[in-house]
C-alpha positions as CSV (number, residue, x, y, z in Angstrom):
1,X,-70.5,-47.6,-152.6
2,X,-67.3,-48.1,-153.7
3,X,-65.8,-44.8,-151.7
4,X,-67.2,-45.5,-148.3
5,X,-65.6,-48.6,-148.7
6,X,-62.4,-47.8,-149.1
7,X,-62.9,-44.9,-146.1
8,X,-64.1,-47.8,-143.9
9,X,-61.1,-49.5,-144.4
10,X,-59.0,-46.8,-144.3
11,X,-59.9,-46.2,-140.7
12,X,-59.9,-49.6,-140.1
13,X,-55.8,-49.8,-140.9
14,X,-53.7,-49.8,-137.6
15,X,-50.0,-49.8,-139.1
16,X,-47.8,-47.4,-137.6
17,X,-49.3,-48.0,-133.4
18,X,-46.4,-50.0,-132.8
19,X,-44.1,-47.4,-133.2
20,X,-46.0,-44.5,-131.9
21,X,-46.5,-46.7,-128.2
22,X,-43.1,-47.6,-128.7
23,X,-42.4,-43.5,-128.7
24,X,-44.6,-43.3,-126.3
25,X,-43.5,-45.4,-123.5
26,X,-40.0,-44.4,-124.5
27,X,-40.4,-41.1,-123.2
28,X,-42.2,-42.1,-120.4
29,X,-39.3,-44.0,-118.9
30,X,-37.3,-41.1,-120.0
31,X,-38.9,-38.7,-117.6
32,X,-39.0,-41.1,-114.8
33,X,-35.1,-42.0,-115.5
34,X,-34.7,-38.2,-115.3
35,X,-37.1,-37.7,-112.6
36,X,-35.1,-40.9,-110.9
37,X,-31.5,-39.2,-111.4
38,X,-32.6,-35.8,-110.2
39,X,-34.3,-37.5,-106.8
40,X,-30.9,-39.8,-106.3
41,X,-28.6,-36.3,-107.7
42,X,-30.7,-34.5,-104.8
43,X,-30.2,-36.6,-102.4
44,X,-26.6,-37.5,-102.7
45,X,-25.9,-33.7,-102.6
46,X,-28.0,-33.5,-99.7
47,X,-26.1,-36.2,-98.2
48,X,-22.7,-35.1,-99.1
49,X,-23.9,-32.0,-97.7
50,X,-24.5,-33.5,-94.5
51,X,-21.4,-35.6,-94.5
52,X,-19.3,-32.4,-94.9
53,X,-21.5,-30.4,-92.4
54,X,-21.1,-33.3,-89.7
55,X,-17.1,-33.7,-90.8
56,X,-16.4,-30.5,-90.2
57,X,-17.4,-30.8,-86.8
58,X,-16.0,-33.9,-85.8
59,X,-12.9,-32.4,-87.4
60,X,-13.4,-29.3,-85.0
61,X,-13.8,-31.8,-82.0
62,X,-10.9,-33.1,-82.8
63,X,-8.6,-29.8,-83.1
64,X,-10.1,-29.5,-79.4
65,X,-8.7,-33.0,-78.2
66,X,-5.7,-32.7,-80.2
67,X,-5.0,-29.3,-78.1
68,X,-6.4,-31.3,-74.8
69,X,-3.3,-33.6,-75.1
70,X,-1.0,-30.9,-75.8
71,X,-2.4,-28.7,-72.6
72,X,-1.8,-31.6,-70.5
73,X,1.5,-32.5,-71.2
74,X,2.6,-28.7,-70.8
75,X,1.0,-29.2,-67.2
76,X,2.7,-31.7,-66.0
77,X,6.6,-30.6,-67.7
78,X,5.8,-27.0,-66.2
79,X,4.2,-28.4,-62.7
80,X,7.3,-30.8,-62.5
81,X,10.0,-28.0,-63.5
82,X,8.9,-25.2,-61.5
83,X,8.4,-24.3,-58.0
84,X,5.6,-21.7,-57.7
85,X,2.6,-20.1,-59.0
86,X,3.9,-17.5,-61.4
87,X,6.8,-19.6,-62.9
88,X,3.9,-22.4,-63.5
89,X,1.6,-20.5,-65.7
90,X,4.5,-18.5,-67.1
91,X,6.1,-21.7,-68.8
92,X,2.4,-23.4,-69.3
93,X,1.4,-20.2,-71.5
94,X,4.8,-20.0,-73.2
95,X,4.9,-23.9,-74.2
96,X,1.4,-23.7,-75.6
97,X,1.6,-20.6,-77.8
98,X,-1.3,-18.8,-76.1
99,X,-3.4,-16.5,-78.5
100,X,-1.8,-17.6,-81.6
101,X,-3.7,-20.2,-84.0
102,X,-2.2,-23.7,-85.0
103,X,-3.9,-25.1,-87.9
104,X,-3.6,-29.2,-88.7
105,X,-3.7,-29.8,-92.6
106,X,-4.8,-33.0,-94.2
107,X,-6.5,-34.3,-90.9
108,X,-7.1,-37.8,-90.9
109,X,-5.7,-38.1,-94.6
110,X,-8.2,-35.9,-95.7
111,X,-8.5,-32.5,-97.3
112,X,-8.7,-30.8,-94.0
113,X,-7.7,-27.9,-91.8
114,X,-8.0,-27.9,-88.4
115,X,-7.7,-24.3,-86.5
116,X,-7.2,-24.4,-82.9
117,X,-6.6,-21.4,-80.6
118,X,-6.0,-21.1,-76.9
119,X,-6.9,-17.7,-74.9
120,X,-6.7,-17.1,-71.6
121,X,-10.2,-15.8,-70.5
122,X,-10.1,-15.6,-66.6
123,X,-7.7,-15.4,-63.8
124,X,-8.2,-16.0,-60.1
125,X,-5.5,-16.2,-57.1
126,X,-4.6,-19.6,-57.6
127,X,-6.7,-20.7,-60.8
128,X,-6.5,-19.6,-64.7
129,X,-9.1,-20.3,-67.1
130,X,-8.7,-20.7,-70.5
131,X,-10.9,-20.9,-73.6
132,X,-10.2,-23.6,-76.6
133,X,-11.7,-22.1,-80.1
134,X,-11.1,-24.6,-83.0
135,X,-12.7,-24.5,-86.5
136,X,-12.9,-27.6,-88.6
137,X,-13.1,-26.8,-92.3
138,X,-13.5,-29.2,-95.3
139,X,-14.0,-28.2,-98.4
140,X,-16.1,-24.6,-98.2
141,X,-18.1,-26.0,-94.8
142,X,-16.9,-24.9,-91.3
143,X,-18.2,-25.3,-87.9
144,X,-16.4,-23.8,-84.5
145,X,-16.3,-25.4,-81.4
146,X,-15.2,-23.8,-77.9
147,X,-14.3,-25.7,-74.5
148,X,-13.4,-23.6,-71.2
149,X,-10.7,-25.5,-68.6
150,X,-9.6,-24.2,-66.0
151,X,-6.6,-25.0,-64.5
152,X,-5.4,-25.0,-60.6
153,X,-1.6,-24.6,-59.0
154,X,-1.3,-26.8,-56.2
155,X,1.2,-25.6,-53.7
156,X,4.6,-28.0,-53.6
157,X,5.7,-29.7,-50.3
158,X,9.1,-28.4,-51.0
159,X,10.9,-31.3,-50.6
160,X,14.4,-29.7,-51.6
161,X,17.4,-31.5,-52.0
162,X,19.1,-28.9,-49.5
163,X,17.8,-28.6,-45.8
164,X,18.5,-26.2,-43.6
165,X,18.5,-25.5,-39.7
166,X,16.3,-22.9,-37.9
167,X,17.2,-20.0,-37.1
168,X,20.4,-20.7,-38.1
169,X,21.9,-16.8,-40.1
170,X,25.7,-19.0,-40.1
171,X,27.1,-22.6,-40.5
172,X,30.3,-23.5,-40.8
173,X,31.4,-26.9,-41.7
174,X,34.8,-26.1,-39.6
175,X,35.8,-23.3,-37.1
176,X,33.6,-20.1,-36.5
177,X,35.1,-17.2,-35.3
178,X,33.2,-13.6,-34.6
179,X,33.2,-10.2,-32.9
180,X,30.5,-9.1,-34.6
181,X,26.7,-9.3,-33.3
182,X,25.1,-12.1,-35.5
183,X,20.9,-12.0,-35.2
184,X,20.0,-15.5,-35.6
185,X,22.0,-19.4,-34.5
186,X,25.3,-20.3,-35.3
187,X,26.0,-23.8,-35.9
188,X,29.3,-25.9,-36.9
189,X,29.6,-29.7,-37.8
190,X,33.0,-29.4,-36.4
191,X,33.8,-31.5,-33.1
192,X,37.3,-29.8,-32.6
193,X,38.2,-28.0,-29.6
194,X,37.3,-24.2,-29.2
195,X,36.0,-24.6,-32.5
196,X,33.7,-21.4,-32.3
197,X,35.7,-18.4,-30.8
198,X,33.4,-15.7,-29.4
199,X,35.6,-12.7,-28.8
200,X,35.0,-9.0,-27.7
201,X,32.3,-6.9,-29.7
202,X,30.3,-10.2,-30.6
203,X,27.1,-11.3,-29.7
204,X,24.5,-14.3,-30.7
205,X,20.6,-13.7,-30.6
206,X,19.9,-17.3,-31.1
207,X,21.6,-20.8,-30.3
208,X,25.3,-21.8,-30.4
209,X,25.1,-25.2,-32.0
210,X,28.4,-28.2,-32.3
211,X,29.3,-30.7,-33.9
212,X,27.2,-33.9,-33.3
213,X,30.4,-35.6,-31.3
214,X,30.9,-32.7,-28.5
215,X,30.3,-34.3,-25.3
216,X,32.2,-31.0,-23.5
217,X,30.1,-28.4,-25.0
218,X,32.0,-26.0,-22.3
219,X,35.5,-26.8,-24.2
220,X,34.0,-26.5,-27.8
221,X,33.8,-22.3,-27.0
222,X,36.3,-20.1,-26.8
223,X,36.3,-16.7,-25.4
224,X,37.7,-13.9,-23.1
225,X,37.6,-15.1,-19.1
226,X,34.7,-13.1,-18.4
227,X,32.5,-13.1,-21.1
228,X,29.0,-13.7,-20.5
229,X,28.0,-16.4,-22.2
230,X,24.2,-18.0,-21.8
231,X,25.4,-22.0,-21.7
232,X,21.5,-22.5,-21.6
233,X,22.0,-21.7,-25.7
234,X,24.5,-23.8,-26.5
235,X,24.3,-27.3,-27.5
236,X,24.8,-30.0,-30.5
237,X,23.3,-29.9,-33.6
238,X,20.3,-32.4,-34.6
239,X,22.3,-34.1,-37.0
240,X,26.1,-33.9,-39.2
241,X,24.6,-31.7,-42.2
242,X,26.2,-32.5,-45.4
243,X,25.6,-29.5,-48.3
244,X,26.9,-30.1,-51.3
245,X,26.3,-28.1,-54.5
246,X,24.0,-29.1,-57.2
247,X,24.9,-29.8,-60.5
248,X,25.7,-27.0,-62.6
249,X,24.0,-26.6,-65.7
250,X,24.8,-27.8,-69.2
251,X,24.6,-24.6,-71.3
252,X,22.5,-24.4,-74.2
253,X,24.5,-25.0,-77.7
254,X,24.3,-23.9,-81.1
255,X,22.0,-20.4,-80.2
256,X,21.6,-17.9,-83.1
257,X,22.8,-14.8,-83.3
258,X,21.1,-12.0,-83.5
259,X,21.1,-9.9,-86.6
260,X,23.0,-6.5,-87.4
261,X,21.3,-3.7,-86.1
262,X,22.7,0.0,-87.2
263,X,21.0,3.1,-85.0
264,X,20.7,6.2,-86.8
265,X,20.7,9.8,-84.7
266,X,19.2,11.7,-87.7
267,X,22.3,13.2,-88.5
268,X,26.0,11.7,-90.0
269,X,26.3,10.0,-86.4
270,X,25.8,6.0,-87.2
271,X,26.2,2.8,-84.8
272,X,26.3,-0.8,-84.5
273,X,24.2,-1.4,-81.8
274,X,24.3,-5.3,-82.4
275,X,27.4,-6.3,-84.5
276,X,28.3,-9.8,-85.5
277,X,25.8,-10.3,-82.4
278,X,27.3,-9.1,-79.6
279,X,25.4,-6.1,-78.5
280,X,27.4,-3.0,-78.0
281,X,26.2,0.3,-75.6
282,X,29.4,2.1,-76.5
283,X,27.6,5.4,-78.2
284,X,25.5,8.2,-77.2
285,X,23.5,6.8,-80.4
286,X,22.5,3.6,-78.5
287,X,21.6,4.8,-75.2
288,X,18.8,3.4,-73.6
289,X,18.6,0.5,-76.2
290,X,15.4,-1.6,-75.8
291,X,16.6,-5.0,-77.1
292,X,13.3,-7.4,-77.2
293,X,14.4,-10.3,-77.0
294,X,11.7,-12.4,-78.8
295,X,13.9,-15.8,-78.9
296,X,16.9,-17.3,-77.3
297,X,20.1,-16.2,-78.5
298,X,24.1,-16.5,-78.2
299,X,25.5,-13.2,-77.5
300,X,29.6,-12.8,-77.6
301,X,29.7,-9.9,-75.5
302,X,27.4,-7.6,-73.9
303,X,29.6,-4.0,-73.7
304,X,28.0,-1.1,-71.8
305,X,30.1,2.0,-71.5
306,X,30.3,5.8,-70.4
307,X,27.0,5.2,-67.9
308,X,24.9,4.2,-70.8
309,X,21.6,2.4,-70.2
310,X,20.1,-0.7,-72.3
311,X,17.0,-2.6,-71.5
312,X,16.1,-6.3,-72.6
313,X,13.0,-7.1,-72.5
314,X,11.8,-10.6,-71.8
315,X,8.5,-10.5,-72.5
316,X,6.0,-12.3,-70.4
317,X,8.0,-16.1,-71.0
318,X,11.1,-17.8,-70.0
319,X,13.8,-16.5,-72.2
320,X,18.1,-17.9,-72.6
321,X,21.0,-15.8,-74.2
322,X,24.6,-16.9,-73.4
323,X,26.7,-14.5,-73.5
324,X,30.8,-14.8,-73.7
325,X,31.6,-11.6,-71.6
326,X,29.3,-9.8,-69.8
327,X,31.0,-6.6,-69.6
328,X,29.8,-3.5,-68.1
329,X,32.7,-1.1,-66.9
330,X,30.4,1.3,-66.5
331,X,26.7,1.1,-67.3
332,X,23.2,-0.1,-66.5
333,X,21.5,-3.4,-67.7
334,X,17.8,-3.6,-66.7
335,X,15.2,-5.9,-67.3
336,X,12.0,-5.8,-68.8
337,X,9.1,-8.1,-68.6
338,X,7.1,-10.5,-66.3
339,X,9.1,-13.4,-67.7
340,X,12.3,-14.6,-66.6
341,X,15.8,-14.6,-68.0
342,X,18.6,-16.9,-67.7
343,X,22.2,-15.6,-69.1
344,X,24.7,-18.4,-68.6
345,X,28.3,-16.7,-69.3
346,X,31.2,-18.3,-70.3
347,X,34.6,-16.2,-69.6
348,X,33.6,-13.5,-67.4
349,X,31.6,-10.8,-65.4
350,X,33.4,-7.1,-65.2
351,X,32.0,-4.5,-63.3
352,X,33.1,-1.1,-63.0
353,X,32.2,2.0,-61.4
354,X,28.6,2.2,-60.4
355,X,27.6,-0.5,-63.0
356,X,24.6,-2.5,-61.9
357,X,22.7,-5.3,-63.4
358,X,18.6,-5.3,-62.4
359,X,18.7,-2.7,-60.1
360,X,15.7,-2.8,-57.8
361,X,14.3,-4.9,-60.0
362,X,12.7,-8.5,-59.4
363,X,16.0,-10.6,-58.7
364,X,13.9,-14.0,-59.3
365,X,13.7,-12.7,-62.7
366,X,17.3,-13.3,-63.4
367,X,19.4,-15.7,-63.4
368,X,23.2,-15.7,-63.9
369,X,25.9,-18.5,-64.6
370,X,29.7,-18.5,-64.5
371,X,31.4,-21.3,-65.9
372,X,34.5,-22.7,-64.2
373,X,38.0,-21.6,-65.5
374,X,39.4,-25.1,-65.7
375,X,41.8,-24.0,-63.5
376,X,42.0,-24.9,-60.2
377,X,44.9,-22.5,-59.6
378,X,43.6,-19.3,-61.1
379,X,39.6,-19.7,-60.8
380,X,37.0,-16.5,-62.0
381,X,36.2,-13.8,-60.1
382,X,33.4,-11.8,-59.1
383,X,33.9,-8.2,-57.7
384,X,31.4,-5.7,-56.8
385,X,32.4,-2.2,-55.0
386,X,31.7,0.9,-55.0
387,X,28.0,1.5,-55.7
388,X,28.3,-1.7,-57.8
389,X,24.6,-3.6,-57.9
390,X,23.5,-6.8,-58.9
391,X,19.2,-8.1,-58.8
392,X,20.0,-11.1,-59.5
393,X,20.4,-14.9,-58.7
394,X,23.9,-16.2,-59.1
395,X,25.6,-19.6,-59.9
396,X,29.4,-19.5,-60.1
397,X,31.3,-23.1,-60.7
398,X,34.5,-21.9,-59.2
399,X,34.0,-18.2,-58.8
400,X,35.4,-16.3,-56.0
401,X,33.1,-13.7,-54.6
402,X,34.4,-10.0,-53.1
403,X,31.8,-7.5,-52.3
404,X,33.5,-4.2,-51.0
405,X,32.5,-0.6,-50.7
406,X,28.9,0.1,-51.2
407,X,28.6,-2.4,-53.7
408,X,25.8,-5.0,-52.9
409,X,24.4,-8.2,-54.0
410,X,19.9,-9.3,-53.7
411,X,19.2,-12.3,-54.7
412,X,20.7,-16.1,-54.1
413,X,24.4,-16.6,-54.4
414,X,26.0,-20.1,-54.7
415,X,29.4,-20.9,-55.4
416,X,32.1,-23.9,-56.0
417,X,34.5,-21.3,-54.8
418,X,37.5,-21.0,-51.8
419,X,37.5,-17.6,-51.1
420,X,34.3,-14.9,-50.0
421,X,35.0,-11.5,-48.5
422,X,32.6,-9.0,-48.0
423,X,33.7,-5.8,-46.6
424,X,33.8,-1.6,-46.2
425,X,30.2,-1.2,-46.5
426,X,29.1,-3.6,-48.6
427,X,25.0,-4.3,-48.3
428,X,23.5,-7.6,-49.4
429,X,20.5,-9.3,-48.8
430,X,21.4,-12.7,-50.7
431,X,18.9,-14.6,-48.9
432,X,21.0,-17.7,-48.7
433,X,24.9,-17.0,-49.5
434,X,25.8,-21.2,-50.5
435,X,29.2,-21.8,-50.2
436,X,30.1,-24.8,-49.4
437,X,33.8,-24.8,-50.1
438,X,34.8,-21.4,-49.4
439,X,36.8,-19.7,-46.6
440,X,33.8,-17.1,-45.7
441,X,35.4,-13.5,-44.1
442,X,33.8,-10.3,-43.6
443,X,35.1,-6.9,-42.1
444,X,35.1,-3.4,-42.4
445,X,31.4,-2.9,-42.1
446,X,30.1,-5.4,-44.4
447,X,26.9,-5.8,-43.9
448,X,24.2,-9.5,-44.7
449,X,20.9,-10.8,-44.7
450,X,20.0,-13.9,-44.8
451,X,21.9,-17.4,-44.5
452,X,25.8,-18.1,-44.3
453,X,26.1,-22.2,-45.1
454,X,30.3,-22.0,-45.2
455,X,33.8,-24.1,-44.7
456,X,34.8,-21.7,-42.4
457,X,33.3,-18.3,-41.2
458,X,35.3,-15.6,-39.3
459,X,34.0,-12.1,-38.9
460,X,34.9,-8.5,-37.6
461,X,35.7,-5.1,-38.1
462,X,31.9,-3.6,-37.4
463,X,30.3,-6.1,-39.6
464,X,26.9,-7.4,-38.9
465,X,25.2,-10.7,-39.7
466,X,20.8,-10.8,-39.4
467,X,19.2,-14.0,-40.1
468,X,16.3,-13.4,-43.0
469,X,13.7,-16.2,-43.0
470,X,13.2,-17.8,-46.6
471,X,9.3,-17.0,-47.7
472,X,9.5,-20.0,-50.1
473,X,12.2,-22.8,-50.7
474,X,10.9,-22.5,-54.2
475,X,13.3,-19.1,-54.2
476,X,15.9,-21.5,-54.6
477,X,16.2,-21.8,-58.6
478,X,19.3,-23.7,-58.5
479,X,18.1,-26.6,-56.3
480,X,15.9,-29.3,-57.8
481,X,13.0,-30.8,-56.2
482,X,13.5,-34.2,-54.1
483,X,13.3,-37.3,-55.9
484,X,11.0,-38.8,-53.8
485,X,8.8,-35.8,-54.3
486,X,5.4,-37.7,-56.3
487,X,4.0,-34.9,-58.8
488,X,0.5,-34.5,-58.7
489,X,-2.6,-36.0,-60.6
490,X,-3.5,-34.1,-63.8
491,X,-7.0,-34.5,-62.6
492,X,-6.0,-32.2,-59.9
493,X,-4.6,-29.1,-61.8
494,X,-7.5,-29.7,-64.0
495,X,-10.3,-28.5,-61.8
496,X,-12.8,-28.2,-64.0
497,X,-13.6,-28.4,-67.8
498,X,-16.6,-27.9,-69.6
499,X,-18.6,-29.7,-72.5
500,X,-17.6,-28.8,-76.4
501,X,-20.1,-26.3,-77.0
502,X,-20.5,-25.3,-80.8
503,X,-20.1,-21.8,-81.3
């Protein structure tokens, strides 16, 4: 009796529960805790995750707008700075770095990189389309973006600060005298008296055009007593024309030079083809030097000797060297590239024997400047003769022009100078010869095409004047649009653009 007892009450004794629920519901709330951190752990790295993912490509998006303001701020400097098609998308593509990436760092304050590329996917007659590729990373996640534009070139109404007259191959400010067939008009501001002369050997294919004041039009020619002259052709220009030159360029300042560059011939034979940055043909070692000119540079003196050859190539952009002397007493300097070059000279230009510069190359490719002497009394020179070439546009501050022999001159030519004589042989096709200032005389066979704007013009000696028609006033580099000219909406060189598409 007494042992069932005490194992009834043995099983009867509930100390210890306390602690074992206690246990118990401890590690209950334990796995839930857990269970609650892993769920709110899961999540939050599912929602960083998604954070990042859409990040990255708002960070992409913005790479693309980023590049959208550059684009059209390129657009409008090149549309307002150029004249036609080529030169348009030539600067646009420079400015913009085409095919090369540009990453942003730290976007927004952030750990970001933003890599943007523009490529040039399609090109029509007067349209180019291009193709925007940015990535937007942060941290490890990325996402590409793409948007096409294409961009349009609006022909310019050339309103040029320099008009001329129809038709007209010379004008003279003053007298005009000839004996020498001239295809084209002749016109003078001048209301003097017998102010053209019209003597033996000369002829005019167009109109004879005076000054604005010449009520006698009969006493403003002179000629021989029984010349035939067409009276129906003569008469007074529209209007006084006033050219004047347009300002001449500020030259670019503080240009590298280019580093030493020593040619080897594989033997003992050793030259400095670019020393101290002046480039130097004077050895068989450096003939037909390619020079790629892959920035802008300051060049003390560009020496081509003994009919040596050197090339610079431009590349497909706009590219500037000044150069101290350009000196080429007997040589060849071509050019390379679909770009364009400007080389804006100091002291001098010397030619010698059959030297040329761009021959029967593009001569809107080039462009050459001539600082004044600062001397009215002994002002620079340019002489070309024998078979002496130039492809080229020129600009000379003061320079006096003589083209003799078979030396010859393509390309625009416009001077501050008194004196231009073209003569024995000489060929040019200048397009439009500007001088303004100058005493203008040709003789001894000298030969022109294109436009004669003078002080005063007298010709003889088997020469021979033909007007030449301008395609495109844009030819003119030298001569700036009109003010008055109102550049284009963006929204009409932008044609067309297309949604961001992810890649």
């Amino acid at each position: 009796m007494i042992h069932k007892f005490l194992s009834t009450k043995k099983l009867n004794n509930e100390n210890g529960m306390a602690l074992v629920l206690v246990l118990l519901l401890v590690m209950i709330f334990s796995v839930l805790t857990l269970g609650v951190i892993g769920v709110t752990s899961s999540n939050l790295t599912l929602t960083t995750g998604e954070r990042d993912h859409q990040s990255s490509y708002y960070i992409a998006e913005a790479g693309i707008n980023v590049r959208m303001q550059e684009i059209e701020e390129a657009i409008i400097k090149a549309y307002k700075e150029t004249n036609s098609k080529n030169a348009f998308f030539l600067q646009f593509e420079d400015s913009i770095s085409l095919d090369d990436f540009i990453s942003v760092n730290n976007f927004e304050k952030l750990e970001t990189i933003s890599d943007t590329i523009v490529s040039r996917i399609e090109q029509e007659d007067n349209t180019h389309t291009y193709s925007i590729y940015s990535k937007g990373t942060i941290d490890n996640r990325s996402r590409e973006v793409t948007k096409d534009i294409t961009i349009n070139w609006i022909e310019k109404d050339q309103g040029s600060t320099v008009e001329f007259l129809d038709d007209v191959a010379v004008f003279s400010n003053q007298s005009i005298y000839t004996s020498i067939p001239i295809q084209g008009s002749i016109a003078t501001n001048s209301n003097a008296e017998k102010t053209i002369e019209l003597d033996w050997g000369s002829s005019v294919s167009g109109n004879i055009l005076v000054g604005t004041g010449v009520s006698d039009i009969n006493g403003s020619i002179k000629k021989p007593s029984n010349y035939n002259l067409d009276y129906s052709k003569v008469g007074n220009i529209p209007r006084e024309m006033v050219y004047d030159l347009p300002p001449f360029p500020t030259y670019p300042e503080a240009l590298p030079k280019a580093s030493n560059l020593q040619l080897d011939d594989n033997g003992n034979n050793h030259h400095l083809v670019i020393n101290d940055g002046s480039l130097l043909i004077t050895s068989y070692v450096a003939n037909n030097y390619e020079f790629v000119l892959d920035q802008d540079f300051y060049i003390p003196e560009i020496k081509i000797n003994s009919n040596r050859n050197v090339t610079i190539d431009i590349g497909d952009s706009n590219k500037v060297i000044v150069v101290d002397h350009l000196n080429i007493p007997n040589g060849h300097l071509n050019i390379k590239g679909n770009g364009s070059l400007k080389m804006y000279i100091t002291a001098g230009i010397t030619m010698g024997s059959g030297s040329t510069i761009n021959n029967n190359g593009n001569s809107d490719q080039l462009q050459l400047f001539l600082q004044s002497s600062n001397n009215p009394s002994q002002p620079k020179s340019l002489t070309l003769g024998g078979a002496q070439k130039i492809f080229a546009s020129f600009y000379g501050e003061d320079t006096n022009i003589s083209l003799s022999g078979g030396g010859g001159f393509q390309g625009n030519i416009l001077t501050g100078g008194t004196s231009i004589n073209i003569s024995g042989g000489s060929d040019n096709k200048t397009r439009v010869f500007y001088a303004p200032n100058a005493h203008f005389s040709m003789g001894g066979g000298g030969a022109l095409k294109g436009r004669i704007i003078s002080n005063s013009f007298d010709a003889s000696g088997g020469s021979q004047v033909t007007f030449e028609e301008i395609e495109n006033e844009s030819l003119l580099p030298f001569f700036p649009p009109s003010q008055g000219e109102e550049i284009v909406n963006i929204d009409k060189l932008i044609i067309d653009t297309s949604p961001i598409r992810e890649q």
